[in-house]
C-alpha positions as CSV (number, residue, x, y, z in Angstrom):
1,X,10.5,-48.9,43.5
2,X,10.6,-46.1,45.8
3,X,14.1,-44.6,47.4
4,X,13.4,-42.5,50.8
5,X,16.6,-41.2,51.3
6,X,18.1,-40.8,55.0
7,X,19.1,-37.1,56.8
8,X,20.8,-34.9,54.3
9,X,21.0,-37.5,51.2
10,X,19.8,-36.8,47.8
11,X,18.6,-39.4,45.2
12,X,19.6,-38.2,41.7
13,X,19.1,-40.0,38.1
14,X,22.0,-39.1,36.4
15,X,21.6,-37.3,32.8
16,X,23.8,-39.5,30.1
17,X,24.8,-37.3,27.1
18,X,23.8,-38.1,23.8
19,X,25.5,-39.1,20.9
20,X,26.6,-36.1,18.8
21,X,26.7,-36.6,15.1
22,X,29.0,-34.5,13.2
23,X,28.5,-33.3,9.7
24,X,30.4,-36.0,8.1
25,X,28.6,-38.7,9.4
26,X,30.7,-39.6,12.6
27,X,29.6,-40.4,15.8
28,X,31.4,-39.3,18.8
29,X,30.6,-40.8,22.3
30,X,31.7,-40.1,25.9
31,X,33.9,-42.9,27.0
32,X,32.6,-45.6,29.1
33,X,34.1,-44.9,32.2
34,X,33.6,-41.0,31.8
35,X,30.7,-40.3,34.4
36,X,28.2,-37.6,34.0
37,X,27.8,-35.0,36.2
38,X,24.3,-33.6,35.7
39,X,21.0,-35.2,37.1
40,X,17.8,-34.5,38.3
41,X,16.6,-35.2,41.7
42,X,14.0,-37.9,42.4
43,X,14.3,-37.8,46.5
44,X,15.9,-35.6,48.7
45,X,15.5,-36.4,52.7
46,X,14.7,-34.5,55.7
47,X,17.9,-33.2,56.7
48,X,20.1,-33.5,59.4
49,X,20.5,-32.4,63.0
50,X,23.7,-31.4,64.5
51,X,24.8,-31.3,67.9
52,X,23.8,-28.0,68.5
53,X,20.2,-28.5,67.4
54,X,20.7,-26.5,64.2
55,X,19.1,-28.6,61.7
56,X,20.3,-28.3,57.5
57,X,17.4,-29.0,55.2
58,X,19.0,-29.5,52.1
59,X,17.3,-26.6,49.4
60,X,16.4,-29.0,46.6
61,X,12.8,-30.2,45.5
62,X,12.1,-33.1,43.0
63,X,12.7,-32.1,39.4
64,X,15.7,-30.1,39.9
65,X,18.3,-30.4,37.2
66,X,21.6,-30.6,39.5
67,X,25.3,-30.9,38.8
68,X,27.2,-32.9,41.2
69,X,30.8,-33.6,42.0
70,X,32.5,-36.5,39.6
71,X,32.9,-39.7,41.3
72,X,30.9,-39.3,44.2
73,X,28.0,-40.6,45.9
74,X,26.4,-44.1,45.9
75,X,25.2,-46.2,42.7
76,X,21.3,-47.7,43.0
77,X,20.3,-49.2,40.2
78,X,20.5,-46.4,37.4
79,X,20.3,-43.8,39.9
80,X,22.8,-42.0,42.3
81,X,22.7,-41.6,46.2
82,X,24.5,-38.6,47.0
83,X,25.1,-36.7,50.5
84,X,23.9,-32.9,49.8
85,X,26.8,-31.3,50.5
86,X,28.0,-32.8,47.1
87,X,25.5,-31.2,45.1
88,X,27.4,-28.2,43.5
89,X,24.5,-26.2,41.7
90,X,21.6,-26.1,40.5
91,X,21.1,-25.7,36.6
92,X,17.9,-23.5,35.7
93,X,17.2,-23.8,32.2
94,X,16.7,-20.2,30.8
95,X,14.1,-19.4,27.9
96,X,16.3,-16.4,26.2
């Protein structure tokens, strides 16, 4: 399958957090309905044109890691259609 988002739209697989295991044996989990907020993008579209000809290319390539406003955007499958302006940061990974 292959998503071409529209104008300024963003197609993101979200990131699901692991279990975590603590040192007693336990295992703690998100809840179900806690969504993440972290993904990396798969698709972003051309941008959009406003009025005034000024045209906003959103500044995202495939692969980057991304954290995005909770509850937003639109659900695809096991991926996540969001408008750019939604897209809060990106997250570089450093290697100190």
């Amino acid at each position: 399958m292959n998503i071409k988002p529209l104008q300024d739209k963003v197609v993101v697989k979200p990131i699901k957090e692991s279990e975590t295991k603590t040192a007693s044996g336990f295992i703690l989990t998100k809840l179900e309905d806690e969504k993440p907020s972290e993904g990396i993008v798969v698709a972003v579209g051309p941008g959009i044109t406003f009025d005034n000809g000024h045209t906003l290319v959103p500044d995202l390539k495939v692969g980057d890691k991304v954290a995005y406003a909770k509850y937003s955007g639109t659900e695809f499958e096991d991926h996540l259609i969001l408008a750019y302006r939604d897209i809060v940061a990106v997250i570089e990974e450093s290697n100190d």
